[in-house]
Backbone bond lengths (Angstrom), bond angles and torsions (degrees), N, CA, C in turn:
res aa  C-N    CA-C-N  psi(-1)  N-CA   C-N-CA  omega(-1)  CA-C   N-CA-C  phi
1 X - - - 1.455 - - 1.510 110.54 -
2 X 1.611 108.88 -49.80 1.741 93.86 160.25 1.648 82.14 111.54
3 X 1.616 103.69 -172.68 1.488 124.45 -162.17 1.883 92.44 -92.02
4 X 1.364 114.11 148.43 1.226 115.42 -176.41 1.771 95.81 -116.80
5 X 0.981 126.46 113.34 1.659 116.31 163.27 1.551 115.02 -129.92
6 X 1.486 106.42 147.31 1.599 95.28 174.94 1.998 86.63 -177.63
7 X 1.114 110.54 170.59 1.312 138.16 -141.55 1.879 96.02 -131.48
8 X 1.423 120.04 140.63 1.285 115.89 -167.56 1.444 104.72 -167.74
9 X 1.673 95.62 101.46 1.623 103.57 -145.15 2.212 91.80 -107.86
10 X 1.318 118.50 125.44 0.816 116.35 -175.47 1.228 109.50 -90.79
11 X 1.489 131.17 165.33 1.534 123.05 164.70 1.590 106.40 -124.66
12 X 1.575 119.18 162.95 1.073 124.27 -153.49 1.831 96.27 -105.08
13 X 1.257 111.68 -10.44 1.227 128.54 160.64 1.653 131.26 -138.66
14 X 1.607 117.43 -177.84 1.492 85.51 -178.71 1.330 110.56 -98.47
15 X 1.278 122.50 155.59 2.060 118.06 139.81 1.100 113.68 -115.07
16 X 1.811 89.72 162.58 1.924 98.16 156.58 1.696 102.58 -65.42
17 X 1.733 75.71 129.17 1.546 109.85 151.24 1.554 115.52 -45.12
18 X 0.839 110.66 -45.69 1.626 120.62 178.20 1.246 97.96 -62.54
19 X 1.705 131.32 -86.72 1.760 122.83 -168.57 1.734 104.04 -48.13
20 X 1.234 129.07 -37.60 1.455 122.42 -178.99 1.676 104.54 -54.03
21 X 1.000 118.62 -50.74 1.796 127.55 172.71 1.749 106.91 -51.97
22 X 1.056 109.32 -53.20 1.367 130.05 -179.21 1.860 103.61 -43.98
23 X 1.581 77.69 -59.22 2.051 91.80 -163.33 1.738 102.26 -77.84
24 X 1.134 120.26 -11.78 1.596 131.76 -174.95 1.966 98.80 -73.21
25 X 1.505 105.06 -53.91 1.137 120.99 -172.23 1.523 119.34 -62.33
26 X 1.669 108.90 -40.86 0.912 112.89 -176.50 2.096 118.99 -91.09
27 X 1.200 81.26 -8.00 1.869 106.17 152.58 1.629 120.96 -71.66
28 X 1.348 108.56 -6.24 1.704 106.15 -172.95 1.093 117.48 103.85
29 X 1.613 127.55 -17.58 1.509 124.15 171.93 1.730 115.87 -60.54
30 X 1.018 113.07 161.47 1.354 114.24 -160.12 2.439 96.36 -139.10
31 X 1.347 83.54 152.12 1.681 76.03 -168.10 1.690 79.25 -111.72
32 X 1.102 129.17 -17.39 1.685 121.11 -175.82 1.408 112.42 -81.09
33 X 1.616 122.48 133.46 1.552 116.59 -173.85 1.602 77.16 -142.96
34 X 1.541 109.94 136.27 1.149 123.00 160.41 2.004 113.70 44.80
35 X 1.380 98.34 46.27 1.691 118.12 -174.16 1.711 97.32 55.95
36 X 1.285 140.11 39.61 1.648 131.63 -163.26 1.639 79.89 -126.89
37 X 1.427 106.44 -178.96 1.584 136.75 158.24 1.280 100.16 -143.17
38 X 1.056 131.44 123.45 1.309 140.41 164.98 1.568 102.69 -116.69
39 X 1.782 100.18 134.15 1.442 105.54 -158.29 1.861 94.86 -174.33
40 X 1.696 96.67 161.60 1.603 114.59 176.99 1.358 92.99 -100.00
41 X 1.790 111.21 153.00 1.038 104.40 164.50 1.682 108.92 -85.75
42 X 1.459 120.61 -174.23 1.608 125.67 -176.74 1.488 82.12 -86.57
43 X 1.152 161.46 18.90 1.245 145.82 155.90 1.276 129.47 -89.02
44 X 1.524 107.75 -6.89 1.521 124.40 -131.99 1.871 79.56 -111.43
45 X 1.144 131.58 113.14 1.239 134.23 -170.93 1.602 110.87 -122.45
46 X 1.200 126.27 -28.64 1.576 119.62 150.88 1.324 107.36 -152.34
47 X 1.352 124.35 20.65 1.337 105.99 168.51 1.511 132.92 -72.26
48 X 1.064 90.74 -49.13 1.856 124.20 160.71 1.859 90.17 82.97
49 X 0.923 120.88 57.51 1.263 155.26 154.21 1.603 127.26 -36.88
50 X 1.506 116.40 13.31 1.344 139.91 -173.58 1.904 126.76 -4.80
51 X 0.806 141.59 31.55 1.799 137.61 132.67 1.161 106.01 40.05
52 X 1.439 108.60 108.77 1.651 108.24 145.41 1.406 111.03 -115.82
53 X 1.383 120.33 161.40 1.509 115.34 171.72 1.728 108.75 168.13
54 X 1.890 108.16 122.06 1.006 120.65 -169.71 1.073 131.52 -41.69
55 X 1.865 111.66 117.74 2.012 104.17 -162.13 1.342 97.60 -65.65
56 X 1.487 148.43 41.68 1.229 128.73 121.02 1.683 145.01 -62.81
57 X 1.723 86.66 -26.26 1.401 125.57 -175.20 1.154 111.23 -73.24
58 X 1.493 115.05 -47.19 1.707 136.21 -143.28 1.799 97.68 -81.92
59 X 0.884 134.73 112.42 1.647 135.93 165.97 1.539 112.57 -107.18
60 X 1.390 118.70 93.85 1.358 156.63 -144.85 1.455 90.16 -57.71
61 X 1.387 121.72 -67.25 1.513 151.94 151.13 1.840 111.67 8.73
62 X 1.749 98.48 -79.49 1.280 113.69 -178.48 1.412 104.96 -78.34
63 X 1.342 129.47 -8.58 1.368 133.87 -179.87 1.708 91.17 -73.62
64 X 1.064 117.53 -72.24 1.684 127.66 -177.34 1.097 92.98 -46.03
65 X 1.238 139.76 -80.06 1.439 143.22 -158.72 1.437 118.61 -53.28
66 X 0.994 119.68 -26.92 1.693 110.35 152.13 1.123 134.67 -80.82
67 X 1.229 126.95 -7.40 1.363 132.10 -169.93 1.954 86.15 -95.83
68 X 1.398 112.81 135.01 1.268 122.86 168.94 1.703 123.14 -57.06
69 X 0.755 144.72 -175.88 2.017 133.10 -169.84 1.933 97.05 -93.29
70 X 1.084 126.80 -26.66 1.351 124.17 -169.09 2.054 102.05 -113.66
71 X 1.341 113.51 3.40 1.832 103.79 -162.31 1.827 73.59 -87.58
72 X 1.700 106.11 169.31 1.003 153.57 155.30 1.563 116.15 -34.92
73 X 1.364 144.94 96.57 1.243 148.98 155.74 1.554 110.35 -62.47
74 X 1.652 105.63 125.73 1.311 99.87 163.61 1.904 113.83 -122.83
75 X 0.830 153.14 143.84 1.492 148.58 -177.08 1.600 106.86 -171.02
76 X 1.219 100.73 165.64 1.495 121.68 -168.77 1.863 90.85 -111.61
77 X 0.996 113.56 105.02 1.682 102.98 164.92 1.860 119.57 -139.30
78 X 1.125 107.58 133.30 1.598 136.95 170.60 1.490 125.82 -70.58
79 X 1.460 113.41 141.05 1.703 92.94 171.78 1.294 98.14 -123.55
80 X 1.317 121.13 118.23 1.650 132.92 163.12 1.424 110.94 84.78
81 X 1.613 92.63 22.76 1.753 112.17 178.37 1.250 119.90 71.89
82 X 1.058 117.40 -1.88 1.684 143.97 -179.60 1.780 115.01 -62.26
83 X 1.477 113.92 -80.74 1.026 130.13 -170.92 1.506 123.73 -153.04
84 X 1.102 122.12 152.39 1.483 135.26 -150.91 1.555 124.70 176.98
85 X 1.493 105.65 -172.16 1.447 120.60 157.36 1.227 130.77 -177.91
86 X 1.643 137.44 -150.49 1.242 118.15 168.15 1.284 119.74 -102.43
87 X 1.347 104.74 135.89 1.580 122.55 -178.06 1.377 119.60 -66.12
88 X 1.251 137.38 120.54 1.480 117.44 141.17 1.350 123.04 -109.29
89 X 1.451 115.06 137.14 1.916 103.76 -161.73 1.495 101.60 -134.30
90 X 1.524 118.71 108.73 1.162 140.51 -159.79 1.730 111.54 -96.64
91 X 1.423 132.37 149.38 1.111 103.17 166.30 1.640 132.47 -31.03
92 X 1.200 96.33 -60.07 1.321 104.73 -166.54 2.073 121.20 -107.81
93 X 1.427 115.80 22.24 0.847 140.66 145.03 1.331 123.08 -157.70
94 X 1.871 114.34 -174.53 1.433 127.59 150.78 1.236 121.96 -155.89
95 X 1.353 115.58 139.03 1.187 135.05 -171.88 1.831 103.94 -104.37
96 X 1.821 103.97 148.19 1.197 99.91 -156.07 1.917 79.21 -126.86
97 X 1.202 121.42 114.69 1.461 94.02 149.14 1.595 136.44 -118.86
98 X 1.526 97.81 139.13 1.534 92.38 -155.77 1.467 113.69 -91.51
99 X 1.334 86.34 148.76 1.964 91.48 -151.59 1.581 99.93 -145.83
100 X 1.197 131.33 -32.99 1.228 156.93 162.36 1.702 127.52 -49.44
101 X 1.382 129.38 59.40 1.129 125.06 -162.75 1.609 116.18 37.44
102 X 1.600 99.01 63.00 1.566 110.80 168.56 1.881 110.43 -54.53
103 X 1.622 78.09 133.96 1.454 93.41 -175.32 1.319 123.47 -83.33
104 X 1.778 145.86 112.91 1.909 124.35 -158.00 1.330 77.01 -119.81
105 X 1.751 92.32 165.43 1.378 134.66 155.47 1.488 109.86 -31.40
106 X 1.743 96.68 -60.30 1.504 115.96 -148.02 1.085 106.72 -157.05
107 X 1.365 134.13 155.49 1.307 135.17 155.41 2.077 99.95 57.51
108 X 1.398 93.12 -148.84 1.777 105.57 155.85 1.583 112.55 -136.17
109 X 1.135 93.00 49.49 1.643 97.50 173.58 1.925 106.94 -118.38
110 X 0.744 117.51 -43.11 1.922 112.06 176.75 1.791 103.64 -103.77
111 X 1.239 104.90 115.29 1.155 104.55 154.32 1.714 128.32 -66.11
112 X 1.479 117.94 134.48 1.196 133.96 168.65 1.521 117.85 -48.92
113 X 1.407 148.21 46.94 1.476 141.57 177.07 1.251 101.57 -42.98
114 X 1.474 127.48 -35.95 1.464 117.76 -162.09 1.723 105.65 -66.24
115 X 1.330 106.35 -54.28 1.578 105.08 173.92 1.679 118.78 -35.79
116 X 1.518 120.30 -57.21 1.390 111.25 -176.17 1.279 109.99 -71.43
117 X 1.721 133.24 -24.96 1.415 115.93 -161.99 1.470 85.72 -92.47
118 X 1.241 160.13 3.04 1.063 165.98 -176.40 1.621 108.49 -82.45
119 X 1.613 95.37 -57.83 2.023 113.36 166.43 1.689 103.71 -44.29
120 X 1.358 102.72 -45.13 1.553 112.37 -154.28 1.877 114.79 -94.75
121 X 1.251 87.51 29.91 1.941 104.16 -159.63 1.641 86.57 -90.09
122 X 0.520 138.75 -60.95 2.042 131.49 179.03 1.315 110.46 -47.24
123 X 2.074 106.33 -56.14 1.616 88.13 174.29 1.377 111.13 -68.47
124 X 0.993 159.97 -46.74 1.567 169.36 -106.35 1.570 91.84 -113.32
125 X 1.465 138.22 -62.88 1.069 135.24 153.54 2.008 126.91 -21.80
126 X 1.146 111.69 -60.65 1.468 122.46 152.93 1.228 157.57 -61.00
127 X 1.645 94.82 11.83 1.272 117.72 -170.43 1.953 102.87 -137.66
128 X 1.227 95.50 154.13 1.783 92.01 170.07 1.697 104.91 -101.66
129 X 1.306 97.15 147.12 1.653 91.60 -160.57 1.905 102.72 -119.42
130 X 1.017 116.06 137.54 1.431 121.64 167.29 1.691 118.89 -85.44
131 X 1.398 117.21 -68.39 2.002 115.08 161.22 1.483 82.22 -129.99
132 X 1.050 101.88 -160.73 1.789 160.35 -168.06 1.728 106.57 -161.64
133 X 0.962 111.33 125.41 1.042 121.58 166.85 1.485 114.03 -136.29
134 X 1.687 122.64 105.31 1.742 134.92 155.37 1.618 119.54 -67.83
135 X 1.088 123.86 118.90 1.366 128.59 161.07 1.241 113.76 -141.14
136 X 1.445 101.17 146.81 1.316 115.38 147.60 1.561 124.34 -159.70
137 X 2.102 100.68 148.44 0.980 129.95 -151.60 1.644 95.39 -99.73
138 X 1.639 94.57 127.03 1.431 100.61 174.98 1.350 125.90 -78.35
């Protein structure tokens, strides 16, 4: 199964999932990995049912626009095409798991958290926050 890591950012109130996607993007996150979008559809309610489809295809727009102001965001997003993973962005949190040319300390034994919450310092700034929580499962 391999190393499990991912990031699980609480909020001290709720938002749309949608402006959190919105405010992620406009922080430098990127939804394109390797010309793809990888993404849930707004239908997709626990399957978690994973989407690929050529960011020529992908219209970011109608992607937001179907999902209701409070449903569940799911997407695959990158910062500077570098590194990432898949998102899920809940009212009232999101969890990041990193899967995407995870970034370490050292070696490949400690993952780097400092690098992504570092990416994530504009959104993280704009939001009221309850924890953060970094793990990872060996």
């Amino acid at each position: 199964m391999g190393m499990q890591v991912s990031i699980d950012i609480n909020f001290a109130q709720e938002y749309s999932p949608k402006e959190i996607l919105k405010c992620l993007i406009n922080s430098g996150w990127n939804i394109y990995y390797q010309n793809m979008v990888t993404y849930l559809s707004s239908n997709d309610i626990d399957d978690y049912n994973w989407l690929n489809i050529d960011m020529s295809l992908f219209n970011l727009d109608e992607f937001i626009n179907s999902h209701n102001v409070m449903d569940k965001v799911g997407i695959v997003m990158v910062y500077d095409n570098e590194s990432g993973g898949n998102l899920l962005i809940y009212p009232n949190y999101l969890s990041m798991s990193l899967s995407i040319n995870r970034q370490y300390l050292f070696g490949e034994d400690i993952p780097d958290f400092n690098w992504y919450l570092k990416k994530m310092g504009v959104f993280l700034r704009k939001i009221k926050l309850s924890s953060i929580q970094c793990e990872t499962i060996y």
